[in-house]
C-alpha positions in Angstrom: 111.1 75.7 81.6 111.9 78.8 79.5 115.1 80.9 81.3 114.7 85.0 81.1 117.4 87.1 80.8 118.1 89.7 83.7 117.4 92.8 81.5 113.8 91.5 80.7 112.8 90.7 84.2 114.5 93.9 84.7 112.4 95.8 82.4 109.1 94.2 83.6 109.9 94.2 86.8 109.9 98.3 86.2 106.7 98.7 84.0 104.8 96.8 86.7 106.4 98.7 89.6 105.8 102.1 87.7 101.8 100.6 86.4 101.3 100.2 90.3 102.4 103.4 91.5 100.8 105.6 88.7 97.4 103.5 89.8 97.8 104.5 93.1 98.4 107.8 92.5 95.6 107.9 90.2 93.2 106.6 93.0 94.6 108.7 95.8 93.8 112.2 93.3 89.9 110.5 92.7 89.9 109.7 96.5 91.4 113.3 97.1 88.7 114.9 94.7 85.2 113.0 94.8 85.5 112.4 99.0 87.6 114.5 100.5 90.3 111.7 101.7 93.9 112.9 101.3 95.4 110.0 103.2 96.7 108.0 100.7 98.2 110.7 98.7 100.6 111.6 102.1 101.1 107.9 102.2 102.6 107.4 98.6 104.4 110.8 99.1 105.8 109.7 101.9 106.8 106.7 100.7 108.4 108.2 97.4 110.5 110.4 99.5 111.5 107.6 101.8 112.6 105.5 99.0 114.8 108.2 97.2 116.4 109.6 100.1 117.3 105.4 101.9 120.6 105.7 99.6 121.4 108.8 101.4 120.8 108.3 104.7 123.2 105.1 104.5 126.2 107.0 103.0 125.7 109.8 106.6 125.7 106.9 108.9 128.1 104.7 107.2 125.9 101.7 106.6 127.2 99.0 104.7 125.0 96.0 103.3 126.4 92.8 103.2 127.1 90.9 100.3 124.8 88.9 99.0 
């Protein structure tokens, strides 16, 4: 069984994260412009926002995460 290093399942981890969202965002602008359907553009906007702004919402309440 070959072992990967952290960095490499890092790195891929990242392309296929970024490959998946700049698909979907890809399809939500072709669903947007051929019929009219805006939905899932809100929903990966959304989403984005709700992602970036978690770290900052824990630091106002004080939330703390457990050690793993």
């Amino acid at each position: 069984m070959a072992v990967m290093s952290q960095s490499t399942a890092t790195a891929g981890g990242l392309v296929i994260g970024l490959g998946s969202a700049a698909t979907l965002f890809l399809w939500g602008i072709h669903e947007w412009r051929r019929k009219d359907r805006c939905q899932l553009l809100l929903l990966i906007l959304g989403s984005t926002i709700a992602i970036l702004t978690a770290p900052g919402e824990h630091h106002l309440v004080n939330a703390t995460l457990p050690r793993p």
